[in-house]
MILUMKOL-862445 format. One record per residue: residue in one letter; residue number from 1; chain; x, y, z of N, C-alpha, C in turn. Coordinates in Angstrom, 1 decimal, always signed. Atoms other than C-alpha are relative to their C-alpha. Layout:
BEGIN
+--------+-----+--------+--------+--------+--------+--------+--------+--------+--------+--------+--------+
: residu : num : chaine :    n_X :    n_Y :    n_Z :   ca_X :   ca_Y :   ca_Z :    c_X :    c_Y :    c_Z :
+--------+-----+--------+--------+--------+--------+--------+--------+--------+--------+--------+--------+
:      a : NUM :      A :      X :      Y :      Z :      X :      Y :      Z :      X :      Y :      Z :
...
+--------+-----+--------+--------+--------+--------+--------+--------+--------+--------+--------+--------+
END
This chain:
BEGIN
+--------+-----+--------+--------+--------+--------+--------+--------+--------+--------+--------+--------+
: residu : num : chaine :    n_X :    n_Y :    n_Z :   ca_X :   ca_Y :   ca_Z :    c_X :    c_Y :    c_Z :
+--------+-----+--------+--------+--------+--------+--------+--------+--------+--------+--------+--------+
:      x :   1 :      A :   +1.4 :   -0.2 :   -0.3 :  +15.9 :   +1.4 :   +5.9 :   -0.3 :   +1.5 :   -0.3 :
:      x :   2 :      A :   +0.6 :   -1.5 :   +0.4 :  +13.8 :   +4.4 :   +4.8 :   -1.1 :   +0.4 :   +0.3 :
:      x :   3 :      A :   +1.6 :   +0.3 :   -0.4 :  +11.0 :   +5.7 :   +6.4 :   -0.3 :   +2.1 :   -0.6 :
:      x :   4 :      A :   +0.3 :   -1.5 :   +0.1 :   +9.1 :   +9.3 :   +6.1 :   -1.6 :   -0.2 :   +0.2 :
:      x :   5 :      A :   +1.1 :   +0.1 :   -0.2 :   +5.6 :  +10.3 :   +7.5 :   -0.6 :   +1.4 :   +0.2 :
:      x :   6 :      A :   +0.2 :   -1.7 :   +0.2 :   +3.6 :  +13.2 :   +6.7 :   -1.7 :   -0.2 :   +0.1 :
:      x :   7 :      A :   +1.5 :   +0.1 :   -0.5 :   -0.1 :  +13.9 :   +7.3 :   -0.6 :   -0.5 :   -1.2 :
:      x :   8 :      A :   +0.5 :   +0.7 :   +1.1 :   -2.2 :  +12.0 :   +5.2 :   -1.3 :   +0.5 :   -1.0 :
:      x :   9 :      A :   +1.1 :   -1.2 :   +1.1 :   -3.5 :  +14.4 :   +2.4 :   +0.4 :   +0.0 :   -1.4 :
:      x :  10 :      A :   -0.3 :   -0.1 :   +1.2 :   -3.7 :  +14.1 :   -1.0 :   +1.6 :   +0.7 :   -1.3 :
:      x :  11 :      A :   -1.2 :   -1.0 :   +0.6 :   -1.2 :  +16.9 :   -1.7 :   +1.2 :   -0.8 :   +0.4 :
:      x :  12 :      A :   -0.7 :   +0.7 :   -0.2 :   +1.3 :  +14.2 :   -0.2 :   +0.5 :   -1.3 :   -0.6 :
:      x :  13 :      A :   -0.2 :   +1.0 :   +0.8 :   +0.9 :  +11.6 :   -2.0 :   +0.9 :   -0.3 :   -1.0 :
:      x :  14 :      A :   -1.0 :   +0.2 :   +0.4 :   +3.4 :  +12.2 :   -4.3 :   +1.4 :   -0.1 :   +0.3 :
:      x :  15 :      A :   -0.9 :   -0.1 :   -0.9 :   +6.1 :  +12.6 :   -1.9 :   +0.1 :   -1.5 :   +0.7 :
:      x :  16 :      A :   -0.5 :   +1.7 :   -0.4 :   +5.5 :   +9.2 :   -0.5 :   +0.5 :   -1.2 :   -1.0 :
:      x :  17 :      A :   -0.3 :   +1.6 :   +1.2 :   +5.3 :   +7.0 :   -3.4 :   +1.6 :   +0.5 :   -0.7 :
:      x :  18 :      A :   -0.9 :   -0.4 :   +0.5 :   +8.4 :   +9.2 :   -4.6 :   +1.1 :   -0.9 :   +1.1 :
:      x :  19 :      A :   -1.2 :   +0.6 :   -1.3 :  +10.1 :   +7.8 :   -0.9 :   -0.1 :   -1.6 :   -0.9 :
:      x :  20 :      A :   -0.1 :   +1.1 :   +0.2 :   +9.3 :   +4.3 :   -2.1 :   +0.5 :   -0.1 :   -1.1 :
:      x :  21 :      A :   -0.9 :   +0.3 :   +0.8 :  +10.4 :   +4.5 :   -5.3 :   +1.8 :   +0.5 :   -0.3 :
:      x :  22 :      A :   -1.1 :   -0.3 :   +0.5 :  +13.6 :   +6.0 :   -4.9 :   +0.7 :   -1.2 :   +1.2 :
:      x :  23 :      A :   -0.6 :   +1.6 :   -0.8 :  +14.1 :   +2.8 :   -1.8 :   +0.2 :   -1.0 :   -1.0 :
:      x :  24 :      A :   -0.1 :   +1.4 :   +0.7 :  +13.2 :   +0.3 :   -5.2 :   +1.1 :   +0.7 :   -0.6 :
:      x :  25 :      A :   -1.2 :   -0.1 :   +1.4 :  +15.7 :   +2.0 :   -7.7 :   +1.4 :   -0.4 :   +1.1 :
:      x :  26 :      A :   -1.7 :   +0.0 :   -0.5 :  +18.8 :   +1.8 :   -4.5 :   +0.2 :   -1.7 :   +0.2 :
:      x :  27 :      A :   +0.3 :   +1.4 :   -0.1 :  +17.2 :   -2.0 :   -4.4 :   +0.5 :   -0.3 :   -1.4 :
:      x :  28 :      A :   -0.5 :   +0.2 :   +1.3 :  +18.3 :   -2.1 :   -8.1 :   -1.6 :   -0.5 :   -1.0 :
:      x :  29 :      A :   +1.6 :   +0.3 :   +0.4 :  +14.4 :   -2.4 :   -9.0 :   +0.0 :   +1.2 :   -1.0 :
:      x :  30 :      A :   -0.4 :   -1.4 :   +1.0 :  +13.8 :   -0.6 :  -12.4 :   -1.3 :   -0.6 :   -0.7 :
:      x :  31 :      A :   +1.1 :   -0.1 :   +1.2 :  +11.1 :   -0.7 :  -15.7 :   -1.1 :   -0.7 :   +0.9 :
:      x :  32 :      A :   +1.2 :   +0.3 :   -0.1 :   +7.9 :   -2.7 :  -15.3 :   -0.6 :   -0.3 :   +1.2 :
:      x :  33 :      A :   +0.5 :   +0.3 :   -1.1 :   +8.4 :   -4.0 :  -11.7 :   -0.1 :   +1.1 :   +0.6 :
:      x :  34 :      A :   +0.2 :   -1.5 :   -1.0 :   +9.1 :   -0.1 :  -10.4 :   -1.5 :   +0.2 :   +0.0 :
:      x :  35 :      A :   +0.8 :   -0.7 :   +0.6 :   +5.8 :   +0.9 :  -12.3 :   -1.3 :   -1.2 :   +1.2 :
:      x :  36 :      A :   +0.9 :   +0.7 :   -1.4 :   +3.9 :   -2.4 :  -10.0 :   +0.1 :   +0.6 :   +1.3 :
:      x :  37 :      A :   -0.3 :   -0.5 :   -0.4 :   +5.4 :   -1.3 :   -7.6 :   -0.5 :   +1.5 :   +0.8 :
:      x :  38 :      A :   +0.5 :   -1.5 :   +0.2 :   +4.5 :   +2.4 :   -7.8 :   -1.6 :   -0.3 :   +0.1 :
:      x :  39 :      A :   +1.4 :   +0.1 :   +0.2 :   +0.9 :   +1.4 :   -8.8 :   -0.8 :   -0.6 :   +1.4 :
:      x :  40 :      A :   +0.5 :   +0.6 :   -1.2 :   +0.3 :   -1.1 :   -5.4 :   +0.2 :   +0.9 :   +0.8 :
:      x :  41 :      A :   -0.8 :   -1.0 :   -0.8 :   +2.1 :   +1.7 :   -3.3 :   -1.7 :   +1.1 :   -0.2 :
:      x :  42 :      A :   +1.1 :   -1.2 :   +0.4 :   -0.8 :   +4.5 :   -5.0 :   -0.9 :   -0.3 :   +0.7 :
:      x :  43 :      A :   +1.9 :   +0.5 :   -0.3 :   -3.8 :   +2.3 :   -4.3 :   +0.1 :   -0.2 :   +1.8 :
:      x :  44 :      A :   +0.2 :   +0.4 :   -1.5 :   -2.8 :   +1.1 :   -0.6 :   -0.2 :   +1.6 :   +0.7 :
:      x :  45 :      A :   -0.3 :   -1.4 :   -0.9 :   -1.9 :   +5.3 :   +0.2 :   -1.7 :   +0.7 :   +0.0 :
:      x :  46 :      A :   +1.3 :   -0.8 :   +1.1 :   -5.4 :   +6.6 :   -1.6 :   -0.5 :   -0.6 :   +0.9 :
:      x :  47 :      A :   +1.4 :   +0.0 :   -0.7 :   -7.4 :   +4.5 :   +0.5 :   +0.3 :   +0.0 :   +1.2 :
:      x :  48 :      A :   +0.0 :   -0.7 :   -1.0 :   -5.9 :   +5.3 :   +3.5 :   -0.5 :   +1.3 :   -0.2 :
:      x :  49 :      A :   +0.1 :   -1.3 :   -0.3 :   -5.9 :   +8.8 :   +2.8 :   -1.5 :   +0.6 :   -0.3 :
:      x :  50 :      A :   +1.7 :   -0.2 :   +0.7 :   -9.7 :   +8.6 :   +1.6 :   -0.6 :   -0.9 :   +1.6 :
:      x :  51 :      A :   +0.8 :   +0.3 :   -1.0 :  -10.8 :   +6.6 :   +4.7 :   +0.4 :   -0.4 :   +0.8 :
:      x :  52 :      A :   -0.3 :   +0.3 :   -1.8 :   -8.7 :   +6.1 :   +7.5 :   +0.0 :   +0.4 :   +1.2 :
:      x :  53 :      A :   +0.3 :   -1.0 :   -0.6 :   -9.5 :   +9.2 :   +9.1 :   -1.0 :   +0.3 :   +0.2 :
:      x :  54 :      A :   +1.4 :   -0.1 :   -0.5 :  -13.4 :   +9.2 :   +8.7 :   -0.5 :   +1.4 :   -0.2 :
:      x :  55 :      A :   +0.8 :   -1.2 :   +0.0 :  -13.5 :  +12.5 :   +7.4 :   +1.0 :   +1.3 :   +0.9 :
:      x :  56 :      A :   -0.4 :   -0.7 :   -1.0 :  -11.5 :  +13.8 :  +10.2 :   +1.3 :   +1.2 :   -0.5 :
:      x :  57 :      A :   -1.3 :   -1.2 :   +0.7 :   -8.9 :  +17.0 :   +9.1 :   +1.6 :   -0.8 :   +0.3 :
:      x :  58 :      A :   -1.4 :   +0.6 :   -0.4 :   -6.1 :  +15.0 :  +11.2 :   +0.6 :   -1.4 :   -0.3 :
:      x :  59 :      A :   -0.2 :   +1.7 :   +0.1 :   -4.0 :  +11.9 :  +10.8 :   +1.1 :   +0.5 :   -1.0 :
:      x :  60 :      A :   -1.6 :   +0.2 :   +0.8 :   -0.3 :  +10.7 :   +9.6 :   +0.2 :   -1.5 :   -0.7 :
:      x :  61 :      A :   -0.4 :   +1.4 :   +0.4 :   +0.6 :   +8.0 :   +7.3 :   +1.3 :   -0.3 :   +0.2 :
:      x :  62 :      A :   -1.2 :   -0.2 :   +0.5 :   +3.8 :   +7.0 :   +7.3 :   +0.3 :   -1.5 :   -0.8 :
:      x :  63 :      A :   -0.3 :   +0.5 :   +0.9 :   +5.7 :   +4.7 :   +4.8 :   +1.5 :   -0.4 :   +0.6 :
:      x :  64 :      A :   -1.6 :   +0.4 :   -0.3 :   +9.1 :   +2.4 :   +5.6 :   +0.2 :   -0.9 :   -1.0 :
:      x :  65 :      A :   -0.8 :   +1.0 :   +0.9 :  +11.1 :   +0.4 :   +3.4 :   +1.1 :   -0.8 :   +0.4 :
:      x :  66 :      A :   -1.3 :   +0.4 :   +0.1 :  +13.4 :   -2.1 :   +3.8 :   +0.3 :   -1.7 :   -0.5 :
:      x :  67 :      A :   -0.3 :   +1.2 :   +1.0 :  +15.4 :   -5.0 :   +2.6 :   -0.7 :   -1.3 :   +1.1 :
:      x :  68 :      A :   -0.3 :   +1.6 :   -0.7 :  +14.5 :   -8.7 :   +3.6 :   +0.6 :   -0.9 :   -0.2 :
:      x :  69 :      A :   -0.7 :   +0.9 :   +0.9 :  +16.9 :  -10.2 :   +1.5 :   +0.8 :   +0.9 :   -0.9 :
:      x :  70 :      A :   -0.5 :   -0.4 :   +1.0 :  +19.1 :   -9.7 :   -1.3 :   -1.1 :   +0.2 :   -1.4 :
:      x :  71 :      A :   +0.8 :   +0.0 :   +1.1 :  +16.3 :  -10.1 :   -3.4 :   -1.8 :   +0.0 :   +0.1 :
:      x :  72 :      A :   +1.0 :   -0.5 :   -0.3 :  +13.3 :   -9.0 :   -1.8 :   +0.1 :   +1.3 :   +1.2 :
:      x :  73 :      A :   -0.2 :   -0.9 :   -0.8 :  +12.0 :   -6.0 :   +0.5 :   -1.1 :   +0.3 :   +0.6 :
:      x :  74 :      A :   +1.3 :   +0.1 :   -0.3 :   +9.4 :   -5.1 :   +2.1 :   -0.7 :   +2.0 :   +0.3 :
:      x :  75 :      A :   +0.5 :   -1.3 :   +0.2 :   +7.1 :   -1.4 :   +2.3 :   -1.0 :   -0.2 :   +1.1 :
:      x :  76 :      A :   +0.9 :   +0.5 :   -0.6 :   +5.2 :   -1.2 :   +5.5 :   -0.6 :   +1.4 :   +0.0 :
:      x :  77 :      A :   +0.7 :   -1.1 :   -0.1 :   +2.4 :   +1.4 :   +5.7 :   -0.6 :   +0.2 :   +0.8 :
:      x :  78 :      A :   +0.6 :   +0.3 :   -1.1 :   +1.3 :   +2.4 :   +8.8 :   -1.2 :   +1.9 :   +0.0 :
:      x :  79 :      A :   +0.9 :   -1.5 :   +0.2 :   -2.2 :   +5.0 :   +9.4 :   -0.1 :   +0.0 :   +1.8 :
:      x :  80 :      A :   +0.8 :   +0.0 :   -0.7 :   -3.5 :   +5.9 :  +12.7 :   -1.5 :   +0.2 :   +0.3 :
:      x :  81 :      A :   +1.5 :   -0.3 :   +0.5 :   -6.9 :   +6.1 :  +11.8 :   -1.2 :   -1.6 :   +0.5 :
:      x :  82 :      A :   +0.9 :   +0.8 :   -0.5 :   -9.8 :   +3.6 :  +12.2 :   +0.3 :   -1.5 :   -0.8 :
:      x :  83 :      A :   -0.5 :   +1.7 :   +0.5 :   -9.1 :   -0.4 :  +12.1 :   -0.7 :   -0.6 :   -1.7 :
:      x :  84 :      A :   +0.1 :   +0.4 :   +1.2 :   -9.1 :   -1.4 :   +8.8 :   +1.1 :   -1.8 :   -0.8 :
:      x :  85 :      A :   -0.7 :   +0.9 :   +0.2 :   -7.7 :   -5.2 :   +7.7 :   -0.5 :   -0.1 :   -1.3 :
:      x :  86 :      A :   +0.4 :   -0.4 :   +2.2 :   -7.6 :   -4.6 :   +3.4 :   +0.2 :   -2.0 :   -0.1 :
:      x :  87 :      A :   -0.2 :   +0.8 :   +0.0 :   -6.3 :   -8.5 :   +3.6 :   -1.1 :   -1.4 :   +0.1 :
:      x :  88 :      A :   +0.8 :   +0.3 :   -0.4 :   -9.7 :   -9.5 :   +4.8 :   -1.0 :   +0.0 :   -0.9 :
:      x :  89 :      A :   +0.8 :   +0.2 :   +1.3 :  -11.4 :   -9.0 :   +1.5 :   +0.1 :   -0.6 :   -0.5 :
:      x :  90 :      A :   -0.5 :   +1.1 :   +0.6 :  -12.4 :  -11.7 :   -0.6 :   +0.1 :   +0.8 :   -1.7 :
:      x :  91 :      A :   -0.2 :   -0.4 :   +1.4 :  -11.6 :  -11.3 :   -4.4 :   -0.8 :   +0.2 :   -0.6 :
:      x :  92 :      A :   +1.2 :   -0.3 :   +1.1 :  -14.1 :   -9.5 :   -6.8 :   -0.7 :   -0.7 :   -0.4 :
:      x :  93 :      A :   +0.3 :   +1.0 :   +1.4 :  -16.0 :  -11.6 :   -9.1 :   +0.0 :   +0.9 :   -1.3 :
:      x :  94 :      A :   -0.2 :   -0.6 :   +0.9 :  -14.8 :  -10.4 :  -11.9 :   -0.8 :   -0.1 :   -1.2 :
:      x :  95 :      A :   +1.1 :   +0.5 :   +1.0 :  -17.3 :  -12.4 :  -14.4 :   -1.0 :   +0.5 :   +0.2 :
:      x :  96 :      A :   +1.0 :   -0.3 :   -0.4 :  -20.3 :  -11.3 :  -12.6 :   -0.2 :   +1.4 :   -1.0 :
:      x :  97 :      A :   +0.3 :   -1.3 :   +0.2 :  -22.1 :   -8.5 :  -14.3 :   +0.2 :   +1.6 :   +0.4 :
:      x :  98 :      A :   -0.1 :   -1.2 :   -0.6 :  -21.0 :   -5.0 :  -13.4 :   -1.1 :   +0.6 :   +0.9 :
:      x :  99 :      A :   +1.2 :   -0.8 :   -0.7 :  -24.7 :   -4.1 :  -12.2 :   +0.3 :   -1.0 :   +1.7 :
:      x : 100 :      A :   +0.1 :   +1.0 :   -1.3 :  -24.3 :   -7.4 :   -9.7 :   +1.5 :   +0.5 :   +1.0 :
:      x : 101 :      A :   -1.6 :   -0.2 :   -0.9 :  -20.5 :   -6.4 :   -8.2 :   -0.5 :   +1.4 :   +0.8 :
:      x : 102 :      A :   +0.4 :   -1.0 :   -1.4 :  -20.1 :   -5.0 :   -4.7 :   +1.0 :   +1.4 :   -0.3 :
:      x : 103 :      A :   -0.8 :   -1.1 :   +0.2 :  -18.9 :   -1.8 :   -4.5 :   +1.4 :   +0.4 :   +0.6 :
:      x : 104 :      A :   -1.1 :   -0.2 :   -0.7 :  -15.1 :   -1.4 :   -3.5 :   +0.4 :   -1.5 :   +0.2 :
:      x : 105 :      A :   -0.8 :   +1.2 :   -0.1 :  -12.5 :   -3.7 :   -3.1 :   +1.2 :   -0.4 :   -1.3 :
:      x : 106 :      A :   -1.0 :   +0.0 :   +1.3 :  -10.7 :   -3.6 :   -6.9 :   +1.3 :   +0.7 :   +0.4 :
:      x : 107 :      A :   -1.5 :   -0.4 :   +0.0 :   -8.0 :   -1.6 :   -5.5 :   +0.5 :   -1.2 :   +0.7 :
:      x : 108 :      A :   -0.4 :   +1.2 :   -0.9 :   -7.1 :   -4.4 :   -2.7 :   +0.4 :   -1.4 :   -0.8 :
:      x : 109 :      A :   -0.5 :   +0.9 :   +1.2 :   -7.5 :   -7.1 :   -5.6 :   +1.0 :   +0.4 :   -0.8 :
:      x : 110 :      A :   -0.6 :   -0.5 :   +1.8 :   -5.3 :   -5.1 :   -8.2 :   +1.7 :   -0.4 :   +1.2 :
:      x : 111 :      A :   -1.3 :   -0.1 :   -0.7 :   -2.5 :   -4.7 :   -4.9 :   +0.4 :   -1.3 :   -0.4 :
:      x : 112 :      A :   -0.1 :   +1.2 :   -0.4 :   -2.6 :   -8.2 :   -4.2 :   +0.5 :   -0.8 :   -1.6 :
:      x : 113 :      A :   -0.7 :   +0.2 :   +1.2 :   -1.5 :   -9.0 :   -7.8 :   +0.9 :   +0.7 :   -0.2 :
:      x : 114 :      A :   -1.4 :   -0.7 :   +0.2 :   +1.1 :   -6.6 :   -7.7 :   +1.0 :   -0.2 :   +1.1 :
:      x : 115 :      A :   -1.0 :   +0.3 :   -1.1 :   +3.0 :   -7.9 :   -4.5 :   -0.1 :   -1.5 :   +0.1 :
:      x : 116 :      A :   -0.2 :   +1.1 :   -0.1 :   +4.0 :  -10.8 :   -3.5 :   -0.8 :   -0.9 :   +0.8 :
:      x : 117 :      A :   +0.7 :   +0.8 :   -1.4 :   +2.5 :  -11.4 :   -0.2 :   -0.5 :   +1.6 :   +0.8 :
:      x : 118 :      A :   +0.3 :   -1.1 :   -0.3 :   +0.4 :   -8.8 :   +1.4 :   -0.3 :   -0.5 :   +1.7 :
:      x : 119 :      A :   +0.3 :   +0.4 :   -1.5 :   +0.0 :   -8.7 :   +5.6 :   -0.5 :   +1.2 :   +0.9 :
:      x : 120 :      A :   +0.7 :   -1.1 :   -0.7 :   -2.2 :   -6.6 :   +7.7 :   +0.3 :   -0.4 :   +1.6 :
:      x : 121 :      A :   -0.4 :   +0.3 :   -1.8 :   -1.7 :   -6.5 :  +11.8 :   -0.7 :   +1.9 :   +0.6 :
:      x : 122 :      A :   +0.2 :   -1.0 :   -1.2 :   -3.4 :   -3.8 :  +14.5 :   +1.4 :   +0.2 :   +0.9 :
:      x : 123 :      A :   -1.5 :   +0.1 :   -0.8 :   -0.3 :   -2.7 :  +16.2 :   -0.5 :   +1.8 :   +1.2 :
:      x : 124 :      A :   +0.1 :   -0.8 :   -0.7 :   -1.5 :   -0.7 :  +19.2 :   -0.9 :   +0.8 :   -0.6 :
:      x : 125 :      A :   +1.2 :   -1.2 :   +0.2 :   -3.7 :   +2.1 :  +17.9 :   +0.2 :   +0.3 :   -1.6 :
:      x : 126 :      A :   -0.6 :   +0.0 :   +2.0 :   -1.8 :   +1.3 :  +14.0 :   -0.6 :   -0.8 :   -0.6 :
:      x : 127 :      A :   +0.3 :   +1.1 :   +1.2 :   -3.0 :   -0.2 :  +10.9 :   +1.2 :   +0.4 :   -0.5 :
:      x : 128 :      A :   -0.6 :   +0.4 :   +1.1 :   -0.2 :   -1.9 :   +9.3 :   +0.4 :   -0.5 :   -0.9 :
:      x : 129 :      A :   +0.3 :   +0.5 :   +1.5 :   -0.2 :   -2.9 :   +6.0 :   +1.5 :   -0.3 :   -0.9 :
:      x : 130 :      A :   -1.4 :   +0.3 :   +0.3 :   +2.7 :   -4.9 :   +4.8 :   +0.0 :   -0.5 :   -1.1 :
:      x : 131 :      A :   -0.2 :   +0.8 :   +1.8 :   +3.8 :   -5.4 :   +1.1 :   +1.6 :   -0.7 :   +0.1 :
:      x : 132 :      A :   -1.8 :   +1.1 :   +0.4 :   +6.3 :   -8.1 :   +0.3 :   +0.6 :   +0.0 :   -1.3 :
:      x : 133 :      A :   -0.2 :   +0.2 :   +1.5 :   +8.2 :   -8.2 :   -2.7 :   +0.9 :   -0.2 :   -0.3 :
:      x : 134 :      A :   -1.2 :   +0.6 :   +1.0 :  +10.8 :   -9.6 :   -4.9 :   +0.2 :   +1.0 :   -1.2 :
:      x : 135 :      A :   -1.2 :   -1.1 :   +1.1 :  +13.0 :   -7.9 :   -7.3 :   +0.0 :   -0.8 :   -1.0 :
:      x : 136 :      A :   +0.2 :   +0.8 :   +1.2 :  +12.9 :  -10.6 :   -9.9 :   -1.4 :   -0.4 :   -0.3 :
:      x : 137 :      A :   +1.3 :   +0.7 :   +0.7 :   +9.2 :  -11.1 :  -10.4 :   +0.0 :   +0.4 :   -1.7 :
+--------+-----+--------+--------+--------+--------+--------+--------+--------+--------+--------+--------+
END
């Protein structure tokens, strides 16, 4: 297991997704699935760090990793910030006219095709946001 939690500011950001990818390469996770991976990981951190705090200077994300299997693992993201359930959104309409679509929500659609199974929970005063995933997709 791997965890690391640092205040949740942009200038961080690459420091986490670096934690998570160097959890998928010891998983033996490598080319196109790292890069899913990496990309679901970007979008879940960004919109914590853009609105789980409300503006507020303070607040820690942190990021764990670990196995559930031989051939899956899981990445839980946890913010202290204001209740947020990303799981709770329904899917874009992608056909609809650009002028007609609501605003927000494409990153949450894009995750949810890059993991396997996504799971949100309030855990005491935490939003955690749980990615599931397989190593052979």
């Amino acid at each position: 297991m791997s965890s690391l939690r640092l205040p949740a500011k942009l200038e961080n950001l690459e420091k986490l997704i670096r934690s998570i990818s160097v959890c998928a390469r010891e998983k033996g996770c490598g080319g196109k699935r790292l890069q899913e991976i990496e990309l679901a990981s970007e979008e879940a951190l960004v919109n914590i760090i853009s609105h789980a705090y409300a503006g507020e200077d303070s607040g820690d994300v942190e990021v764990t990793c670990r196995a559930e299997s031989d051939t899956a693992w899981i990445i839980e993201i946890r913010d202290w910030g204001i209740p947020f359930d990303a799981t709770s959104y329904s899917e874009p309409d992608l056909h609809a006219p650009i002028t007609d679509r609501k605003i927000g929500g494409l990153g949450i659609f894009l995750i949810r095709k890059l993991v396997d199974e996504i799971k949100y929970r309030r855990e005491e005063d935490r939003n955690v946001l749980t990615l599931i995933l397989g190593m052979d997709r």
